[in-house]
Legacy VTK file of the C-alpha trace (Angstrom):
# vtk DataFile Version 3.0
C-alpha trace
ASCII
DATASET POLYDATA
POINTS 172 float
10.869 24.603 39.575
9.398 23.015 42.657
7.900 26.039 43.841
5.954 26.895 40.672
4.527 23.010 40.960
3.486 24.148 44.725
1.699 27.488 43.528
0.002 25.131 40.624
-1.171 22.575 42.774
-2.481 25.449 45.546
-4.390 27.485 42.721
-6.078 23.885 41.112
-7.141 23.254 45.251
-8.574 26.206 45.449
-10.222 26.094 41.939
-11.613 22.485 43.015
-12.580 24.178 46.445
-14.634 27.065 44.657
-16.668 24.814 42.289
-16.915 22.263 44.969
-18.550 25.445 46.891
-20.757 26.415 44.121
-22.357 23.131 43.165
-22.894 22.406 46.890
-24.582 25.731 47.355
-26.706 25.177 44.321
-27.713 21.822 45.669
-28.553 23.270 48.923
-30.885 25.967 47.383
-32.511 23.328 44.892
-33.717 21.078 47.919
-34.709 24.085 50.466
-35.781 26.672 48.233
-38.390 27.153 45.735
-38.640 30.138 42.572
-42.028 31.084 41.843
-43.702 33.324 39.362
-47.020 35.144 40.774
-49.079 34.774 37.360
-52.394 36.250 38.657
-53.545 39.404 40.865
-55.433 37.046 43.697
-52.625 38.404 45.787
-52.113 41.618 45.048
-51.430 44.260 47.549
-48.917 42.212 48.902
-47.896 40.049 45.733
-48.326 41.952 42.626
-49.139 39.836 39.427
-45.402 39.655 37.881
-43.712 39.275 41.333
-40.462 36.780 41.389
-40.217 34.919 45.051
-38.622 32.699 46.929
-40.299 30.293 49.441
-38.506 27.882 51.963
-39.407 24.399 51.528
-39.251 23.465 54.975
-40.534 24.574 58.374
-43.552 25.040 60.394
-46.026 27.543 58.953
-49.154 29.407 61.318
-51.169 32.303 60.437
-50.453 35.055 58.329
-47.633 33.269 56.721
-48.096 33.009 52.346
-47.653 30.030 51.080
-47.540 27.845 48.059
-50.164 25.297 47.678
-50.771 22.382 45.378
-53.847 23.435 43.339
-56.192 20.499 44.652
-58.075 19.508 41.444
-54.973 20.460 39.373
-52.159 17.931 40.703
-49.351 20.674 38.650
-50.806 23.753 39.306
-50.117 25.592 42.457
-51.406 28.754 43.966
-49.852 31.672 46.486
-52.687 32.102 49.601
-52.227 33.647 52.577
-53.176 31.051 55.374
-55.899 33.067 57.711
-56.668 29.921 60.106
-55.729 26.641 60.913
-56.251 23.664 63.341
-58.985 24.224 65.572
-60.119 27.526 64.369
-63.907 28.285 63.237
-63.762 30.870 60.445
-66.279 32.968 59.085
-66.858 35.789 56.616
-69.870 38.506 57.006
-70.560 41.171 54.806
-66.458 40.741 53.453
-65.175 40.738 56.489
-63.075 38.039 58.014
-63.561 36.166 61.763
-61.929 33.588 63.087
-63.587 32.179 66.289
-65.999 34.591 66.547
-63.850 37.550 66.816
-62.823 39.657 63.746
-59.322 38.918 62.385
-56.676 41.220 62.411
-55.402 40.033 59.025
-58.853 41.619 57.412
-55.858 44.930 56.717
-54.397 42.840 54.088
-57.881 42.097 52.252
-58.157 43.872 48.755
-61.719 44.874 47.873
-62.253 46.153 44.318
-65.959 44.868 44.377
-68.414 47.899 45.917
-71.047 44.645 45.615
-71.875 42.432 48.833
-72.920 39.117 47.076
-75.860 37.294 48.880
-74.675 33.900 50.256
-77.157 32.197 48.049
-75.676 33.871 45.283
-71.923 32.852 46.712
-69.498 32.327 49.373
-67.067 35.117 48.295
-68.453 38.155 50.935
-70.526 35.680 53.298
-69.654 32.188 54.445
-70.779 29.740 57.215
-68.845 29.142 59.432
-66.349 26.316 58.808
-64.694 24.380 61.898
-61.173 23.507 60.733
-60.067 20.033 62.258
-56.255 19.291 62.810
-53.873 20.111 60.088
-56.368 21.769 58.103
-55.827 25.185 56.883
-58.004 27.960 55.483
-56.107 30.286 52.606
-57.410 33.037 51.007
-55.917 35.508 48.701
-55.318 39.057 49.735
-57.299 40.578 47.134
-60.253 38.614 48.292
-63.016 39.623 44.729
-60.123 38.262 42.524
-59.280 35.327 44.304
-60.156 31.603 44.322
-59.302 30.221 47.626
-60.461 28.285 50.383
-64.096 29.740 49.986
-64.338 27.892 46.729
-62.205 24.684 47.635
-62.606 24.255 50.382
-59.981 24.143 53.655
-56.329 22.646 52.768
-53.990 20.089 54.375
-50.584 20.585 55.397
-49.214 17.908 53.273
-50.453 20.306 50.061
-48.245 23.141 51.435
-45.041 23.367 49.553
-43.301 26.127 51.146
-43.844 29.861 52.675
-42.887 32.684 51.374
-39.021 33.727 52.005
-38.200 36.699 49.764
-39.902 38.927 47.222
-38.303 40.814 44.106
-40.810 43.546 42.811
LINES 1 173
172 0 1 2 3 4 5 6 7 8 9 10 11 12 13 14 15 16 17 18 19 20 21 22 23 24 25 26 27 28 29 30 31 32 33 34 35 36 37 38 39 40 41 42 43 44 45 46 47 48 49 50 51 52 53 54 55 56 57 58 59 60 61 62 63 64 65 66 67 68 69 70 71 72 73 74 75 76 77 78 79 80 81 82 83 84 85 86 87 88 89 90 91 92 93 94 95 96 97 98 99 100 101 102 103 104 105 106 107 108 109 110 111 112 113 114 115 116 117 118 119 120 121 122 123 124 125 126 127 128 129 130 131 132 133 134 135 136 137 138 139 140 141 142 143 144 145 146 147 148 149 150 151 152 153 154 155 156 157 158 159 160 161 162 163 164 165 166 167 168 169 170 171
């Protein structure tokens, strides 16, 4: 009899232990990770419309990393950019393509064209920009498929505290 009470009590510990496990991993995940749903195409070619991701909440981001930002005239609406320059950097656009202190960028092979048109810059900022001197923990995002996108060239550069998290994992 007292050895059936000692395999009961060791199969209820490890019951406890396993959902102990479970809601402690869930917990973990709900404070370091974040589910998104891409909803548009202003990423597209690396983050199809549709896409299901995972971004980590914490940690340093730097160039080339996507991110999730909170949409700045829309306090609950956020958007997926890729950030393309940050602190210190002067950033520029000519003719669609991208520089960043004066030198073209090597993330211009993730821009997305499907506009043959060059807009004038008096017409708008999407194919040629000014250049814009980005002062410490400011950021300049833009989406990969740079016709479809609203981004920094319409709102302007973002602050760090408006990041939410960088992109972890994708599921196509």
């Amino acid at each position: 009899m007292r050895r059936n009470e000692d395999e009961s009590i060791n199969i209820l510990a490890k019951i406890i232990i396993v959902c102990a496990g479970l809601i402690l991993g869930f917990a973990v995940c709900r404070i370091f990770i974040i589910p998104f749903s891409m909803t548009d195409s202003s990423m597209d070619g690396s983050v199809p419309k549709g896409s299901k991701i995972l971004l980590l909440r914490f940690g340093k981001v730097k160039t080339g990393d996507i991110v999730l930002v909170r949409h700045p005239d829309d306090s609950g609406k956020f958007l997926l950019k890729r950030i393309v320059a940050s602190s210190g950097d002067m950033v520029e656009i000519r003719n669609k393509v991208l520089y960043i202190n004066d030198q073209r960028s090597g993330l211009n092979i993730y821009g997305l064209f499907s506009d043959e048109r060059n807009l004038p810059l008096n017409f708008t900022d999407r194919d040629t920009m000014t250049v814009v001197k980005l002062e410490k923990n400011e950021y300049f995002l833009l989406g990969d498929n740079r016709d479809r996108s609203y981004d920094s060239r319409d709102m302007g550069v973002f602050t760090g505290n408006m990041i939410k998290g960088k992109l972890l994992y994708m599921f196509k």
